[in-house]
mmCIF file as gemmi writes it, N, C-alpha and C atoms, coordinates in Angstrom:
data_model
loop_
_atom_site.group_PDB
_atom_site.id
_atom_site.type_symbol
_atom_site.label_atom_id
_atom_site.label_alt_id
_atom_site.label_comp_id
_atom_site.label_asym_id
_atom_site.label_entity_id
_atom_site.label_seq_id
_atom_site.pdbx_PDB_ins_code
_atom_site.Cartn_x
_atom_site.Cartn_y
_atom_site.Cartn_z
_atom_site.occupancy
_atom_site.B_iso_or_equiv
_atom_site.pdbx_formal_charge
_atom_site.auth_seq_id
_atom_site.auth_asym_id
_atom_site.pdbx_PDB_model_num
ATOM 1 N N . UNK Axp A 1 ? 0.841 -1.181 0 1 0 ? 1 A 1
ATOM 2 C CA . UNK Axp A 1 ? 0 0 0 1 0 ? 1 A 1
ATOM 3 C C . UNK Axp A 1 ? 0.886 1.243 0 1 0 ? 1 A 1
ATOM 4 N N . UNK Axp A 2 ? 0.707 2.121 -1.05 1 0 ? 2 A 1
ATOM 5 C CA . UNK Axp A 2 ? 1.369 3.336 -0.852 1 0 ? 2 A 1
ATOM 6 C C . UNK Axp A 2 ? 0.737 4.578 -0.056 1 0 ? 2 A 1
ATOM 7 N N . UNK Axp A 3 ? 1.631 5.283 0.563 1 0 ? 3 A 1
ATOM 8 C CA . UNK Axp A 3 ? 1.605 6.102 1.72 1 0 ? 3 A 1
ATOM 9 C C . UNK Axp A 3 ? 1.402 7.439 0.961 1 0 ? 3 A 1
ATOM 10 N N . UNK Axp A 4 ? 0.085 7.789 0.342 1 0 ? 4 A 1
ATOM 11 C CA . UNK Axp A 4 ? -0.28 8.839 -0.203 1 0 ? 4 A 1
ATOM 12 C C . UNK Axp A 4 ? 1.208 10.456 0.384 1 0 ? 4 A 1
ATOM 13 N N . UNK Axp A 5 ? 0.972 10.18 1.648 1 0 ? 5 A 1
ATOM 14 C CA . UNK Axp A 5 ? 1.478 12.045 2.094 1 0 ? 5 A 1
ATOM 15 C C . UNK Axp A 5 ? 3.089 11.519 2.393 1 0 ? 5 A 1
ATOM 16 N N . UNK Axp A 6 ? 3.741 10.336 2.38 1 0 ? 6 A 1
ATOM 17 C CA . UNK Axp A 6 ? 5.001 10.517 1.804 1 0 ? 6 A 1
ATOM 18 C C . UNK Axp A 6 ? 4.95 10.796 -0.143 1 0 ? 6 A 1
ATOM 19 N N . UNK Axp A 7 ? 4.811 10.507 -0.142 1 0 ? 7 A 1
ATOM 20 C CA . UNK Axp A 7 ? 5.059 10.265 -1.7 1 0 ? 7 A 1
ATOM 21 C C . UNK Axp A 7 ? 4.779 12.04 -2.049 1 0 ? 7 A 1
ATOM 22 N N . UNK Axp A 8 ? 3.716 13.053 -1.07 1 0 ? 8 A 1
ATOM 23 C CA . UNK Axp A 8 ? 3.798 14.225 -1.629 1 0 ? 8 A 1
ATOM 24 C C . UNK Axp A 8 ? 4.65 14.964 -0.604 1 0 ? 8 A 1
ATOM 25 N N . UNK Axp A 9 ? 5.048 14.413 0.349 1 0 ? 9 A 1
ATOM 26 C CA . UNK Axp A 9 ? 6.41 15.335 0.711 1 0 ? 9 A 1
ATOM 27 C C . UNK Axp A 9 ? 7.94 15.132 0.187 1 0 ? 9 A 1
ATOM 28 N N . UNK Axp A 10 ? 8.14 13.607 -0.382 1 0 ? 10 A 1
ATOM 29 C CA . UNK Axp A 10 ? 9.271 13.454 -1.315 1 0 ? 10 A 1
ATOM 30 C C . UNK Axp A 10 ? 9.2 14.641 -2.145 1 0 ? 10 A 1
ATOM 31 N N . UNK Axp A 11 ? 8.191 14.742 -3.044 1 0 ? 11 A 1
ATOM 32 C CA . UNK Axp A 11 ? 8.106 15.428 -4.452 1 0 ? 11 A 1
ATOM 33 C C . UNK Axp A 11 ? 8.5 16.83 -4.063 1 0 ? 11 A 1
ATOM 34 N N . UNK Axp A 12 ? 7.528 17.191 -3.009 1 0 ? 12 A 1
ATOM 35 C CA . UNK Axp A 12 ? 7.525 18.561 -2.623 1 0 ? 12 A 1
ATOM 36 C C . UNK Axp A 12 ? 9.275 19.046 -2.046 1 0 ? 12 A 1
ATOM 37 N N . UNK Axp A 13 ? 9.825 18.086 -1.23 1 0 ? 13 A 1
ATOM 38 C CA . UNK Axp A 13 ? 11.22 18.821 -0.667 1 0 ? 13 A 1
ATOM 39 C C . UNK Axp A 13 ? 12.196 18.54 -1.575 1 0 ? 13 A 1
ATOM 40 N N . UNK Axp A 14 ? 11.534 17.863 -2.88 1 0 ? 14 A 1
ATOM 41 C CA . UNK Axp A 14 ? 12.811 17.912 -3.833 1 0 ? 14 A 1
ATOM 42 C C . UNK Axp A 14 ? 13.171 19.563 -4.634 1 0 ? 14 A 1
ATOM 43 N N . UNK Axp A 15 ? 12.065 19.836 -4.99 1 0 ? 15 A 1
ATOM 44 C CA . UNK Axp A 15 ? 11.735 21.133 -5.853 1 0 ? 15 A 1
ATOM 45 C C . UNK Axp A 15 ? 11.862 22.694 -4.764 1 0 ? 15 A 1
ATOM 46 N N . UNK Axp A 16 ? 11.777 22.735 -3.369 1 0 ? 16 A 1
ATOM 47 C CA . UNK Axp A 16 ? 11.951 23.69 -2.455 1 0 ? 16 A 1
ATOM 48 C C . UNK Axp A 16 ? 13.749 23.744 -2.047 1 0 ? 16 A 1
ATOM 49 N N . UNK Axp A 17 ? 13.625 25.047 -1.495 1 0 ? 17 A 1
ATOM 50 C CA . UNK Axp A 17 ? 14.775 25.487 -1.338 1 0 ? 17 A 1
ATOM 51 C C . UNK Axp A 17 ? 14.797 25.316 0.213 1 0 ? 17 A 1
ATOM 52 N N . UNK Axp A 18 ? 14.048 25.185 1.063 1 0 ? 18 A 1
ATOM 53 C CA . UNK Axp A 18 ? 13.694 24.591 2.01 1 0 ? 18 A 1
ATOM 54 C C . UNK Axp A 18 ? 12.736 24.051 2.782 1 0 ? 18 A 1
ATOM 55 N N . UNK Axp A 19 ? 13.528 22.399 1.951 1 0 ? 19 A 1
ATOM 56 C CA . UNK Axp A 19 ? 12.984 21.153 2.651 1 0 ? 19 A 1
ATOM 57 C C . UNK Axp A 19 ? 12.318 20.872 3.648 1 0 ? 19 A 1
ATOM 58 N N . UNK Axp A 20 ? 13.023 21.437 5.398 1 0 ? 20 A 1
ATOM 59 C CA . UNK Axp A 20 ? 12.792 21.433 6.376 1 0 ? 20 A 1
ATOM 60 C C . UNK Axp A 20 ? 11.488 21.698 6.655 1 0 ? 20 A 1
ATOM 61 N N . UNK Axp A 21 ? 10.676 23.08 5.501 1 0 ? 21 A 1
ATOM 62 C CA . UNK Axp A 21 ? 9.522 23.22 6.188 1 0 ? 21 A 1
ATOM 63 C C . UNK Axp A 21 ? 8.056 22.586 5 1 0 ? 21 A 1
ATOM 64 N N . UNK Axp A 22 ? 8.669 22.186 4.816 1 0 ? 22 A 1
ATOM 65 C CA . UNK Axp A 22 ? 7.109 21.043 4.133 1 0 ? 22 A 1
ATOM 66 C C . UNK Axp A 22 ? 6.972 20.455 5.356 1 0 ? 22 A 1
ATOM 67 N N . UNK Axp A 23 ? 5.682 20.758 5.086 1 0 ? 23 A 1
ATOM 68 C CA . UNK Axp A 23 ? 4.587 19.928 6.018 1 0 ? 23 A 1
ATOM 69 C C . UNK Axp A 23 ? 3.058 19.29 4.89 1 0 ? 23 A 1
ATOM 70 N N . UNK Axp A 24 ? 2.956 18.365 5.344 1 0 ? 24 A 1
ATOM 71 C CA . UNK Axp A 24 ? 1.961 18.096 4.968 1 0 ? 24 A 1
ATOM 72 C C . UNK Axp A 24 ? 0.3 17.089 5.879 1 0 ? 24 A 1
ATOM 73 N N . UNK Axp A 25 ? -0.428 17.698 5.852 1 0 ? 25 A 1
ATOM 74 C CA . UNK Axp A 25 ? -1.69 17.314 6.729 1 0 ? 25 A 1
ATOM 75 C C . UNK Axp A 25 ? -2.568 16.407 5.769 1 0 ? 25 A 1
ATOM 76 N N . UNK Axp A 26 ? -2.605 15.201 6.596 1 0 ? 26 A 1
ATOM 77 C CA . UNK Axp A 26 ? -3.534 13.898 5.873 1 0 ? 26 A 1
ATOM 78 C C . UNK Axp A 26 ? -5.079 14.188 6.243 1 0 ? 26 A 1
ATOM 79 N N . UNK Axp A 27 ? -6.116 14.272 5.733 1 0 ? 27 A 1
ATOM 80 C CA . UNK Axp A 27 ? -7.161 13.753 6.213 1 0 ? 27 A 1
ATOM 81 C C . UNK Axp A 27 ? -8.567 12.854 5.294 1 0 ? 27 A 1
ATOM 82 N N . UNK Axp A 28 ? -8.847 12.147 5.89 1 0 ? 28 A 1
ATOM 83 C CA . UNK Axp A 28 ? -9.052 10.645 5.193 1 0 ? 28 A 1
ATOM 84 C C . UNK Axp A 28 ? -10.609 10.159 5.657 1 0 ? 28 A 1
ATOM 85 N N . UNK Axp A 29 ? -11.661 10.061 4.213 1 0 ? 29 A 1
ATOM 86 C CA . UNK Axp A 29 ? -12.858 9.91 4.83 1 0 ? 29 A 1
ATOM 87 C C . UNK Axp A 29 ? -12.763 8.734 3.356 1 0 ? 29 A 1
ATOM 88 N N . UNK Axp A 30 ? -13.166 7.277 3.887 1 0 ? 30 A 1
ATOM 89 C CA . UNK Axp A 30 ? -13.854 6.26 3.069 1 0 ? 30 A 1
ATOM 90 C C . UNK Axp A 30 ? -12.814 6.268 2.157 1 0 ? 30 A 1
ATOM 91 N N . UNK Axp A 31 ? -12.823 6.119 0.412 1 0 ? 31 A 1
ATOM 92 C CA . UNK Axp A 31 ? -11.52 6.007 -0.414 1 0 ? 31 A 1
ATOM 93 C C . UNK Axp A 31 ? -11.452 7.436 -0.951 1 0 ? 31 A 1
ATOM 94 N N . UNK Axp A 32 ? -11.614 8.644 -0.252 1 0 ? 32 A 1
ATOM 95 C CA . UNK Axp A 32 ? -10.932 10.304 -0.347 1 0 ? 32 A 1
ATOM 96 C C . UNK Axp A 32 ? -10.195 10.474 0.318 1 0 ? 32 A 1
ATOM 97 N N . UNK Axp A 33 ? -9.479 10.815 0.036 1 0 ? 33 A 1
ATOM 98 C CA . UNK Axp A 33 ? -8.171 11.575 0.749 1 0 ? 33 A 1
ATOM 99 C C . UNK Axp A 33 ? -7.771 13.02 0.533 1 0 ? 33 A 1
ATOM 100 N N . UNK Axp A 34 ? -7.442 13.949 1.692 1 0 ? 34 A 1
ATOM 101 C CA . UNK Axp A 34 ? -7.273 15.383 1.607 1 0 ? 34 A 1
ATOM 102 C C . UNK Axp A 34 ? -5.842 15.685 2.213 1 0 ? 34 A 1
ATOM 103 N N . UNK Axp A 35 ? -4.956 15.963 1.318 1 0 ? 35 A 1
ATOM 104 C CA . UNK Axp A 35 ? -3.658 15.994 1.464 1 0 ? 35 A 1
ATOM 105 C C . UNK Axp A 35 ? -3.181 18.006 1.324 1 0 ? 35 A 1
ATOM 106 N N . UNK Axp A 36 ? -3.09 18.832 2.348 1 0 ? 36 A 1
ATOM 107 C CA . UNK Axp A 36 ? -2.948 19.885 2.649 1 0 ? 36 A 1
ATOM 108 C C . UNK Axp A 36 ? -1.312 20.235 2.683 1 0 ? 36 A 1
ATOM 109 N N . UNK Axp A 37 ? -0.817 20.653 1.486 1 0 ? 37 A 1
ATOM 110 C CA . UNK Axp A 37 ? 0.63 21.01 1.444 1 0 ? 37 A 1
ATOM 111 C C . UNK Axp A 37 ? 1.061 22.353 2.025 1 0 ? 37 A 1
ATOM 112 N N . UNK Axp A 38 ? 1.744 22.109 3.459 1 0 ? 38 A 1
ATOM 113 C CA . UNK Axp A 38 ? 2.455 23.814 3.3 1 0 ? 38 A 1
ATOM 114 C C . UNK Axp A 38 ? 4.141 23.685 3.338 1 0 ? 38 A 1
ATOM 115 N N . UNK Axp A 39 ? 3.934 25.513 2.606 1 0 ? 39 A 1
ATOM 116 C CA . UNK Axp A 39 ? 5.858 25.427 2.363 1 0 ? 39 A 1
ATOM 117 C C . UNK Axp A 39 ? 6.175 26.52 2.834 1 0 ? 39 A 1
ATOM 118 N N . UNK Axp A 40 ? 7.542 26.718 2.851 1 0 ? 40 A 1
ATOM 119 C CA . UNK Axp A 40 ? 7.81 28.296 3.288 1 0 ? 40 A 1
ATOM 120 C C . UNK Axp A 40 ? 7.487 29.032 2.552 1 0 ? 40 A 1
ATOM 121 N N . UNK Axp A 41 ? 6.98 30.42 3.114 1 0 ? 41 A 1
ATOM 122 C CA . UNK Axp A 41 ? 6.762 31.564 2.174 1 0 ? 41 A 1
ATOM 123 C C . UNK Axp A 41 ? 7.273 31.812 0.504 1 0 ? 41 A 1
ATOM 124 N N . UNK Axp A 42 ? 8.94 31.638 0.538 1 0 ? 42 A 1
ATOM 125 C CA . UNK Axp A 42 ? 9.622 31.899 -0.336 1 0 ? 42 A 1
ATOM 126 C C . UNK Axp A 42 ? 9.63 30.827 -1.535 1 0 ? 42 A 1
ATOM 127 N N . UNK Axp A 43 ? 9.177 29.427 -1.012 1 0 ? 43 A 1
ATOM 128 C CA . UNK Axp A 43 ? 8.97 28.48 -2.001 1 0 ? 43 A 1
ATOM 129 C C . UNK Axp A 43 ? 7.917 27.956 -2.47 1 0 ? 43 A 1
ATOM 130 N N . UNK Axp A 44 ? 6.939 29.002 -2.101 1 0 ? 44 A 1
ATOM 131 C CA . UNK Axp A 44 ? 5.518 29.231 -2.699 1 0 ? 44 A 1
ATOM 132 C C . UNK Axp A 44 ? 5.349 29.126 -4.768 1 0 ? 44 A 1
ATOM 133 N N . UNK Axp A 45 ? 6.254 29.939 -5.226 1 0 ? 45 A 1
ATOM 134 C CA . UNK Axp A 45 ? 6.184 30.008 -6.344 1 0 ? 45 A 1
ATOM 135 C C . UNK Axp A 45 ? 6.766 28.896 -6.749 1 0 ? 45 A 1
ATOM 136 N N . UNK Axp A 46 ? 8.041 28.188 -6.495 1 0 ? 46 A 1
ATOM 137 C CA . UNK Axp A 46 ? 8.057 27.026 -7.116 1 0 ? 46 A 1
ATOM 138 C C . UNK Axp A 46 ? 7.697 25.626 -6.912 1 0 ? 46 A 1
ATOM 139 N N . UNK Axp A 47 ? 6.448 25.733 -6.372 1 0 ? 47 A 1
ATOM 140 C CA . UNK Axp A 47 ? 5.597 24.491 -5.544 1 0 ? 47 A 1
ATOM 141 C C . UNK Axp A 47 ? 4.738 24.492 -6.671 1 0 ? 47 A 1
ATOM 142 N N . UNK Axp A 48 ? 4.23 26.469 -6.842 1 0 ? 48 A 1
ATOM 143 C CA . UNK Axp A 48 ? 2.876 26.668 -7.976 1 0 ? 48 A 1
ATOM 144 C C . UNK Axp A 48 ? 3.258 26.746 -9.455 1 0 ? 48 A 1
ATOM 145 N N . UNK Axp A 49 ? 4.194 27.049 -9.41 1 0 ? 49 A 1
ATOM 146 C CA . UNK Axp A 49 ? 4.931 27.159 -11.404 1 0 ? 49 A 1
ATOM 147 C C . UNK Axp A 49 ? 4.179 27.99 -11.546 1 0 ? 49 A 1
ATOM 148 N N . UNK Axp A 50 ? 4.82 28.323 -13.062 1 0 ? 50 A 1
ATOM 149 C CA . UNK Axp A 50 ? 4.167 29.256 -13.908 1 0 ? 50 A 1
ATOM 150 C C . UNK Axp A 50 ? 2.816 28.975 -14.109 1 0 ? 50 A 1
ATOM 151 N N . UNK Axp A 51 ? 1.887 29.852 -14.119 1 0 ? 51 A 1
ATOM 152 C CA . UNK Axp A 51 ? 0.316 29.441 -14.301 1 0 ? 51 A 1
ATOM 153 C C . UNK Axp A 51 ? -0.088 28.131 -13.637 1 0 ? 51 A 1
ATOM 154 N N . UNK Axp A 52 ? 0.324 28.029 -12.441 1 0 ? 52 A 1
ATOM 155 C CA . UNK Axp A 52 ? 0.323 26.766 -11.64 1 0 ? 52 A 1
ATOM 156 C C . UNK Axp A 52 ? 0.319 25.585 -12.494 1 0 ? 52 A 1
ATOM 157 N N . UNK Axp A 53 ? 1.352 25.546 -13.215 1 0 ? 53 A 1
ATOM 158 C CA . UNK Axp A 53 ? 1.893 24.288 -13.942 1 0 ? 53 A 1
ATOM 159 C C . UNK Axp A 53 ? 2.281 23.258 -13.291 1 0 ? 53 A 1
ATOM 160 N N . UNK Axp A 54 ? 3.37 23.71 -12.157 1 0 ? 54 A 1
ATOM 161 C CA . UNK Axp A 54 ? 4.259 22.537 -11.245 1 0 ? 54 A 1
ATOM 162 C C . UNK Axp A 54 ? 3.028 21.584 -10.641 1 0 ? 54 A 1
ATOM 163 N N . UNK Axp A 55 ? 2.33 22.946 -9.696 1 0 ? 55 A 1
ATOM 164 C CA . UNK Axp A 55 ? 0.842 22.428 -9.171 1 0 ? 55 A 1
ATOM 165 C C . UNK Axp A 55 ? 0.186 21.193 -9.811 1 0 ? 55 A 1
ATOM 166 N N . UNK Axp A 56 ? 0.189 21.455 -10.748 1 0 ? 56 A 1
ATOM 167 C CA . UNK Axp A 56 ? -1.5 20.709 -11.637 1 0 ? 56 A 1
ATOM 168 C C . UNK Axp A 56 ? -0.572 19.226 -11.685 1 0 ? 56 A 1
ATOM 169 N N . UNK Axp A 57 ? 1.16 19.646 -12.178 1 0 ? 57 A 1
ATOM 170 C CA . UNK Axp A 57 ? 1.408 18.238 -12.529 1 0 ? 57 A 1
ATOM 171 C C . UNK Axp A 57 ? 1.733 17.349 -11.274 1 0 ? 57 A 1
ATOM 172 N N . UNK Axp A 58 ? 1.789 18.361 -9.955 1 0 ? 58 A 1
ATOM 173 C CA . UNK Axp A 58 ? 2.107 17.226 -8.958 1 0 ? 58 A 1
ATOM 174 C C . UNK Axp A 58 ? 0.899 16.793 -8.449 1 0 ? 58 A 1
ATOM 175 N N . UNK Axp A 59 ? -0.286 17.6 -8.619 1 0 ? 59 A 1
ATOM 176 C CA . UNK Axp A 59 ? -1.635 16.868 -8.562 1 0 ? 59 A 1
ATOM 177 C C . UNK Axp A 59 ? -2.074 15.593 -9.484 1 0 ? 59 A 1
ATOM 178 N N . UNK Axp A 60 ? -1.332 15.698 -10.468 1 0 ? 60 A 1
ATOM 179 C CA . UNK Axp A 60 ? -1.637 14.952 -11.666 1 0 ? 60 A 1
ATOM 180 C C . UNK Axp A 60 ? -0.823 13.389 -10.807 1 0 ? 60 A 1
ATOM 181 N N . UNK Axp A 61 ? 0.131 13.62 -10.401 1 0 ? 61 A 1
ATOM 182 C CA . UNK Axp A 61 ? 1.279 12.524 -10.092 1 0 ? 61 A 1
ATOM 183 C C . UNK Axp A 61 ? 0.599 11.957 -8.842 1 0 ? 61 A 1
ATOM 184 N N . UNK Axp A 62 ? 0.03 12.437 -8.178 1 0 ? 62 A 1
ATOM 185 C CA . UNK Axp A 62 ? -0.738 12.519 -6.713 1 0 ? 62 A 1
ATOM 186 C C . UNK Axp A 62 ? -2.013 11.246 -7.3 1 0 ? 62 A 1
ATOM 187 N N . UNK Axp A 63 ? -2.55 11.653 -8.506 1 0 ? 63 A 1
ATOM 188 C CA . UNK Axp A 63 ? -3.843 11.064 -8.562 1 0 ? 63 A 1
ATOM 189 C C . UNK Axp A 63 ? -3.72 9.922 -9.017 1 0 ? 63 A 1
ATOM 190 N N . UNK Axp A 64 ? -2.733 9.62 -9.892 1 0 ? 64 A 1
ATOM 191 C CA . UNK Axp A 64 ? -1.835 8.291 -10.577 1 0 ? 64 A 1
ATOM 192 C C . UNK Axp A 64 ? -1.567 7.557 -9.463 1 0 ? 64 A 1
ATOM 193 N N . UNK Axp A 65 ? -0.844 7.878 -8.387 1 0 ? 65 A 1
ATOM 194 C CA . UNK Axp A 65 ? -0.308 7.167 -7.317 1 0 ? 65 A 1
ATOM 195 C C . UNK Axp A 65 ? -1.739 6.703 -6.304 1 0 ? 65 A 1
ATOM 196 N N . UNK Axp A 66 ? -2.676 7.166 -5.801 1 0 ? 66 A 1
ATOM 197 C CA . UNK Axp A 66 ? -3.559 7.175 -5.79 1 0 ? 66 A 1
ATOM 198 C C . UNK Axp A 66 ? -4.845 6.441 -6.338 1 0 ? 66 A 1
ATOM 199 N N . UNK Axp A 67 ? -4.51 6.202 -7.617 1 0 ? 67 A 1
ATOM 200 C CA . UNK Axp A 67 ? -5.462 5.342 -8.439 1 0 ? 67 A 1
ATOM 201 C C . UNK Axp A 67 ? -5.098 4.137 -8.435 1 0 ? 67 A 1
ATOM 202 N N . UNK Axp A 68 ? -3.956 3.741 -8.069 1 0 ? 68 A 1
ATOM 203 C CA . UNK Axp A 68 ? -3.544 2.33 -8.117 1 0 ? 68 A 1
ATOM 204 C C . UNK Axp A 68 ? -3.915 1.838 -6.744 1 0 ? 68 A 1
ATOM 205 N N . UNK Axp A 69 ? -4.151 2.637 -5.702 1 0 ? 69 A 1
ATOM 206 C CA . UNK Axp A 69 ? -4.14 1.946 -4.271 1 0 ? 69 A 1
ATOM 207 C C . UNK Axp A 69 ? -6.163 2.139 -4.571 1 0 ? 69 A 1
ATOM 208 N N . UNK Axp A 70 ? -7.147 2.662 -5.472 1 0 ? 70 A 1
ATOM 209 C CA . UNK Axp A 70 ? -8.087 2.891 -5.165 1 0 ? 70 A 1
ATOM 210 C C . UNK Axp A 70 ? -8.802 3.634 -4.633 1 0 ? 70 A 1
ATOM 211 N N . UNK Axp A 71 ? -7.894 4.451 -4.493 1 0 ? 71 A 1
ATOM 212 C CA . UNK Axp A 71 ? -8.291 5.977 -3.826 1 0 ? 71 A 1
ATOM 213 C C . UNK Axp A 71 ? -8.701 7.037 -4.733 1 0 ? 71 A 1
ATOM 214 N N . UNK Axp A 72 ? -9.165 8.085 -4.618 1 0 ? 72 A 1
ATOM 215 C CA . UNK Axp A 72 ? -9.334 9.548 -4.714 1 0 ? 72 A 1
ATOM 216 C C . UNK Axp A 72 ? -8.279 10.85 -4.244 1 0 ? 72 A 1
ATOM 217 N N . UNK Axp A 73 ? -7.724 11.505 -4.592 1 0 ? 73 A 1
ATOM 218 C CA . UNK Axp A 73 ? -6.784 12.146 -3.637 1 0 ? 73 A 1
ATOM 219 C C . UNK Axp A 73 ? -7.371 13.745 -4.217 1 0 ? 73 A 1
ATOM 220 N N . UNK Axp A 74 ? -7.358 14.827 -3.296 1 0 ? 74 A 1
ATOM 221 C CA . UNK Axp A 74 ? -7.421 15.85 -3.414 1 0 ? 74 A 1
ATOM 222 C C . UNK Axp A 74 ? -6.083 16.851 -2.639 1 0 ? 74 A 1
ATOM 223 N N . UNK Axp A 75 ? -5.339 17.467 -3.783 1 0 ? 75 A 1
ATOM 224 C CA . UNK Axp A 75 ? -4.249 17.962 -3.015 1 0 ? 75 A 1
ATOM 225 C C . UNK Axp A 75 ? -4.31 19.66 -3.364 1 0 ? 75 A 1
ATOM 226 N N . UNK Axp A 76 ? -4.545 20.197 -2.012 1 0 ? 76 A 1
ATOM 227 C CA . UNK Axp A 76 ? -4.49 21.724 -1.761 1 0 ? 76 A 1
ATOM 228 C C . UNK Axp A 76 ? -3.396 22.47 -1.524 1 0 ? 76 A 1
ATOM 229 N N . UNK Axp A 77 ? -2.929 22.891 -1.715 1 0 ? 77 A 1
ATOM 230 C CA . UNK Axp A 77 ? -1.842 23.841 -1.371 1 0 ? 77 A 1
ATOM 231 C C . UNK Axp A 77 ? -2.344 25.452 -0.35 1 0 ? 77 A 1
ATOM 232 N N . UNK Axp A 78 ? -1.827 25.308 0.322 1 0 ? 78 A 1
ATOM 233 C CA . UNK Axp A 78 ? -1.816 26.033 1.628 1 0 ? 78 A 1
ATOM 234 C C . UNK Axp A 78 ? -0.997 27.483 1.268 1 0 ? 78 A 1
ATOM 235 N N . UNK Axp A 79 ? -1.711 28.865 1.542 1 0 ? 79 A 1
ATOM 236 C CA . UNK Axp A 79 ? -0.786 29.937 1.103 1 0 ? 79 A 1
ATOM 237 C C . UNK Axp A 79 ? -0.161 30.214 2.742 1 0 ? 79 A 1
């Protein structure tokens, strides 16, 4: 079984300039899942990309990983 909110704090402290402060909050009803990303201030923009590009594709990677365990995943990003 994969561990939905590792798999989005790997992704996330690869692309930040600091790692240390990803956090991420699980919360879990039936096969949904609500995965709440926060980062430091300063690595806000490259969490969101251009026209929230980075965003969409680590949501995209989120839902793939996700679909194989049978789940649903919804991933928010936290300002």
């Amino acid at each position: 079984m994969l561990n939905l909110k590792e798999i989005l704090l790997d992704i996330s402290r690869a692309i930040v300039d600091h790692p240390d402060d990803v956090v991420v909050a699980e919360q879990e009803e039936e096969n949904e899942v609500t995965l709440t990303l926060s980062v430091h201030a300063d690595d806000m923009g490259m969490v969101i990309g251009r026209h929230g590009r980075i965003a969409k594709a680590i949501r995209s990677v989120m839902k793939a990983a996700a679909g194989s365990c049978g789940k649903k995943v919804n991933v928010e990003i936290k300002d």
